[in-house]
N, C-alpha and C positions, 0 to 999 in steps of 0.2 A: 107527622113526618115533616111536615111544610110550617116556616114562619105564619104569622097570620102575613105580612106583606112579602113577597120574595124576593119583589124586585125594587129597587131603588132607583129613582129617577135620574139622582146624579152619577148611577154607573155607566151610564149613554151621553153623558155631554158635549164629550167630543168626536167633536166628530163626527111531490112526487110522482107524489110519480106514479102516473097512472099504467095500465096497461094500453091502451091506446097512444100513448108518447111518441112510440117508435113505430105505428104501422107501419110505414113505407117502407122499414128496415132499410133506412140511409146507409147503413155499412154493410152492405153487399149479403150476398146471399154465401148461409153455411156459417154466418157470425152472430152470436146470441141478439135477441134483442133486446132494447134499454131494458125491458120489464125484466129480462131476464138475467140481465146482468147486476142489478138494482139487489136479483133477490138471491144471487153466486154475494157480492158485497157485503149484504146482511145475514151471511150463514159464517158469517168470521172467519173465513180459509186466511185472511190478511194477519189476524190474531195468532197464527201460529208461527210467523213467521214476518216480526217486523223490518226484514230487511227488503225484502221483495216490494217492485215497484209498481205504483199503479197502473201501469200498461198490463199488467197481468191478468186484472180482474173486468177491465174494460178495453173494449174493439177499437181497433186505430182507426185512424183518422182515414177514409176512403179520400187521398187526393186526386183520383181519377176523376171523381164524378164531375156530373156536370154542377152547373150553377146552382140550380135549386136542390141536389142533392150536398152540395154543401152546407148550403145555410142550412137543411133538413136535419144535418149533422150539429153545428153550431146549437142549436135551438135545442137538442137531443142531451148534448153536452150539459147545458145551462139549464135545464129541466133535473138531469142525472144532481150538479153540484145544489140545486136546490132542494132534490129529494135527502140526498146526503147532509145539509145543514138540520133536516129534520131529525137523522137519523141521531148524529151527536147530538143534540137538544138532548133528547129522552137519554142518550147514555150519560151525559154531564149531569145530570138529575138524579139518576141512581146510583151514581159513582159518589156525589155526593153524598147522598142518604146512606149510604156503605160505608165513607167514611167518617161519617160524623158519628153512626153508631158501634164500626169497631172502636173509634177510641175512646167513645166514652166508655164502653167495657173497660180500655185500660188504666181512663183514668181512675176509676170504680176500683180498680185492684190495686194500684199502684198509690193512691192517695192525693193528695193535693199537690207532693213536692213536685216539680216537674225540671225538669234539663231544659238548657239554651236548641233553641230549635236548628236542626242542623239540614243541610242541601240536599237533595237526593240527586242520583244519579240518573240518567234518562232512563238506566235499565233497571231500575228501579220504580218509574212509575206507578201506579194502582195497584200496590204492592204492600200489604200488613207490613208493619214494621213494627211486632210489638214491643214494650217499655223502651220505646224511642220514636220522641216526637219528629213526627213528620210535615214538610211545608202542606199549607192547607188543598184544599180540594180545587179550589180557583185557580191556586199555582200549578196543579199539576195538570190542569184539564190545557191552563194560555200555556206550558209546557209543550203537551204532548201537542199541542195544533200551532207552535212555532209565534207563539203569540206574547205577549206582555203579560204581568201579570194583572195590570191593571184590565187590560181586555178582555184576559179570562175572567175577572168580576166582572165584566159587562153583559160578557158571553151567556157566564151562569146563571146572572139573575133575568137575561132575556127567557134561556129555560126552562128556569123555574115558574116565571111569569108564562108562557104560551101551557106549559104543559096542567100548572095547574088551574089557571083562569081563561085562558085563551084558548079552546080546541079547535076551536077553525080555522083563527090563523094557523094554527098551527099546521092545520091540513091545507092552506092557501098555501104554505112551505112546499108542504109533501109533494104537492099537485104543480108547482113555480110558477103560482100565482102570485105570489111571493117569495124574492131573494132573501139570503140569511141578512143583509144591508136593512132592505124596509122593513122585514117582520122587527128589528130591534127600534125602528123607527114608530111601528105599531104601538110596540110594547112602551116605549118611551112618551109619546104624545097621551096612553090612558092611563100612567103611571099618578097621578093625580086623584083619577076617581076612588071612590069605592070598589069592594070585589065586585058589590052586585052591579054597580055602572059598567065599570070595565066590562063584564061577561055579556051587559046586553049589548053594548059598542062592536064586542067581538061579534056575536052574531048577527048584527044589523049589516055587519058591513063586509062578513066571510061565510054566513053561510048560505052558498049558492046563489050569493047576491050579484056577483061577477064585477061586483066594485074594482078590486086588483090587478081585472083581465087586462094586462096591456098598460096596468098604468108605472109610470116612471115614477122616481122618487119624488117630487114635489107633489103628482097628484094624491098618493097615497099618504103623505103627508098632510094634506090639504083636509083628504076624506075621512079622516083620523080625527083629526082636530074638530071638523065639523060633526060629527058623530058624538066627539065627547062632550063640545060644547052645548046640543042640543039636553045631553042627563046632565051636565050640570055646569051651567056656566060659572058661576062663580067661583068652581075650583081652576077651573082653565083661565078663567080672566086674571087669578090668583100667581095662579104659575107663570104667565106669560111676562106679569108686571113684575117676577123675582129677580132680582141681581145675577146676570152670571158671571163668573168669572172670568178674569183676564186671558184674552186668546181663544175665547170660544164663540 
């Protein structure tokens, strides 16, 4: 299903959610909480009806509370969009895998000749379009999330990178031990190693290690590099000493 590599290091150059998230239930009593609303989000009620706003499927903002029920809120919120980065990871993944194998079905039937690739319309998204070529999987994923399309390759190959070598970060995501910003910072600083470096980098420093707990982009950053550099120096000494491009 998967490249042997997925993710490519110059697609990053520039530039959950547990149930326990929400004990204090920050947003008042009678209103779901995060766990609850997390898993209302992941039962696709949105899929049916793309025009409906996200105020529908998550609790407003309590601006009565006091002080520390705010920020309880805040933290709540930023836990919620970090579970949700995990969530598209795995859908940008399948969505892929979906459409790389409908169309080679098509191309399989239809032959070698192939038509000038043409635009799709937003209501068109993730949508067969058979004997007519379609923008690829990366377009429609920086598409549908308002993105570039060059993003959406950064996007994807971060996904394809956590889901299939990375399972912890990828649960530091779920859990917002990690934002969808670091985890692609992750994903980019062991992009160098081997699978098997990379998988033990990811464990040494996501599973249950509390590396992440708290830390900002530069630490995470830092912990990354030093993690990679201990399996293998000479590919990070390698990387570090490459040219990059102008403006980054």
């Amino acid at each position: 299903m998967f490249a042997d590599r997925p993710f490519d290091e110059d697609l990053l150059d520039d530039g959950a959610f547990d149930d326990g998230a929400f004990d204090d239930d920050p947003f008042g009593d009678g209103v779901p909480s995060g766990a609850a609303s997390c898993r209302y989000v992941a039962a696709g009620s949105f899929a049916q009806d793309r025009t409906t706003t996200p105020g529908r499927f998550l609790p407003a903002a309590d601006l009565t509370a006091d002080g520390a029920g705010l920020i309880d809120q805040i933290r709540g919120y930023e836990d919620f969009k970090c579970w949700a980065a995990g969530q598209q990871a795995r859908l940008a993944v399948a969505f892929e895998i979906r459409h790389r194998e409908e169309h080679a079905d098509d191309a399989a039937q239809d032959g070698p000749t192939q038509a000038a690739p043409s635009l799709l319309a937003a209501e068109d998204l993730g949508k067969k379009r058979p004997k007519e070529p379609s923008m690829g999987a990366a377009e429609q994923i920086a598409l549908a999330r308002g993105e570039s399309p060059n993003r959406g390759g950064r996007l994807l190959g971060m996904s394809k990178a956590l889901i299939k070598e990375m399972p912890h970060s990828l649960a530091a995501l779920d859990t917002g031990q990690l934002n969808e910003e670091r985890a692609m910072y992750v994903v980019k600083e062991t992009a160098c190693l081997s699978v098997d470096d990379r998988t033990a980098v990811d464990e040494e420093l996501a599973a249950d290690t509390g590396t992440f707990t708290g830390a900002g982009t530069r630490a995470v950053i830092a912990a990354t590099r030093a993690a990679a550099t201990r399996r293998d120096p000479r590919s990070v000494t390698q990387r570090q000493a490459m040219p990059r491009p102008s403006g980054q």
